[in-house]
C-alpha positions in Angstrom: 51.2 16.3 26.5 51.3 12.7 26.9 55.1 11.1 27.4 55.8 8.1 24.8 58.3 5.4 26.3 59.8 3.1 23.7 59.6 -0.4 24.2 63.0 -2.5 24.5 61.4 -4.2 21.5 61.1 -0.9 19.6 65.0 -0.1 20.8 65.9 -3.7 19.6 64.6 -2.7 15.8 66.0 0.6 15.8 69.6 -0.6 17.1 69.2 -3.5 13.5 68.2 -0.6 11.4 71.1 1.0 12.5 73.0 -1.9 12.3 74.3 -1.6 16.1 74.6 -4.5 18.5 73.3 -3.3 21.7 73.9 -5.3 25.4 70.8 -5.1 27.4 72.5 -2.3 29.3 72.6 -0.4 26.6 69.4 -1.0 25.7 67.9 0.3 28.9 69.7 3.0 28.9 68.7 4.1 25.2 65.1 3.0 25.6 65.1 6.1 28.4 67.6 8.6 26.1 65.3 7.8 23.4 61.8 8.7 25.3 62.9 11.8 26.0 64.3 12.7 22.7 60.8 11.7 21.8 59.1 13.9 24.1 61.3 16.8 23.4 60.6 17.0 19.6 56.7 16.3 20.9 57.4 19.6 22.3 58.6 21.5 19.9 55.7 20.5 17.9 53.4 21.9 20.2 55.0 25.4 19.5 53.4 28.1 17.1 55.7 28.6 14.8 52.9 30.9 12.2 55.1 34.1 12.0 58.0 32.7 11.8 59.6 32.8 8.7 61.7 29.6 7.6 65.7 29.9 8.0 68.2 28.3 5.4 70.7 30.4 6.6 72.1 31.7 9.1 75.4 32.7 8.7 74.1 35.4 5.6 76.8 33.9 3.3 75.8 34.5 -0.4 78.3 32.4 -2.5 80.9 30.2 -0.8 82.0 29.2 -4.2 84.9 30.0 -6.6 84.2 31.6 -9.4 84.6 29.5 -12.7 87.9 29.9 -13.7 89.7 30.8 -10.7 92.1 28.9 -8.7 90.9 27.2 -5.6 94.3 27.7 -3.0 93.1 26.7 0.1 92.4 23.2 -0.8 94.9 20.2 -1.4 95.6 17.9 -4.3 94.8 14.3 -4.0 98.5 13.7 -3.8 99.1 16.3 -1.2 95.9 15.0 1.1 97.2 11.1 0.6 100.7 12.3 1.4 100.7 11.5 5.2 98.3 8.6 4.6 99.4 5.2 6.3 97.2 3.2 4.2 96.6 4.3 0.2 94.9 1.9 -2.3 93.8 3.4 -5.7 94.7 7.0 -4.9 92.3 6.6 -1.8 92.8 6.8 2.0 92.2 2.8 2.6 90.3 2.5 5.7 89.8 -1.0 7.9 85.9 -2.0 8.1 83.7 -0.6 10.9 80.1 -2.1 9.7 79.5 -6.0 10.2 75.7 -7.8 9.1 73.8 -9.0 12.2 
């Protein structure tokens, strides 16, 4: 199995997709996180996986739901989950901005 290194270039285009700003540190450091990941999914590739039946899931939960018409008490109102809120616009929690454009 041949090993695939990323190129800081290739790092660099997959930190704007992701719209992170990266030091050249960090960079390094993913460039070489990265390669392995790659190499690890390469891997499981490689396995035969012909008898094995696909999973959706795996807990063997039928029906998680409520039935229609019956009260759902375990959950909270919108009033009771903004209750504690420090920030509330709109009957919404009101978060600051985390994202920025390069």
């Amino acid at each position: 199995m041949k090993k695939k290194e990323l190129s800081k270039e290739e790092v660099i285009h997959l930190s704007k997709l992701a719209s992170l700003k990266l030091t050249d540190i960090e960079i390094e450091k993913l460039k070489k996180q990265l390669s392995e990941t790659l190499d690890y999914v390469d891997n499981l590739n490689s396995i035969n996986t012909t008898d094995v039946s696909p999973t959706d899931n795996v807990t063997g939960l039928k029906n998680v739901f409520f039935e229609d018409g019956k009260e759902n008490t375990r959950g909270l109102t919108q009033e009771e989950a903004l209750k504690n809120a420090k920030r509330k616009k709109d009957n919404y929690f009101e978060v600051n901005k985390i994202l920025e454009e390069f």
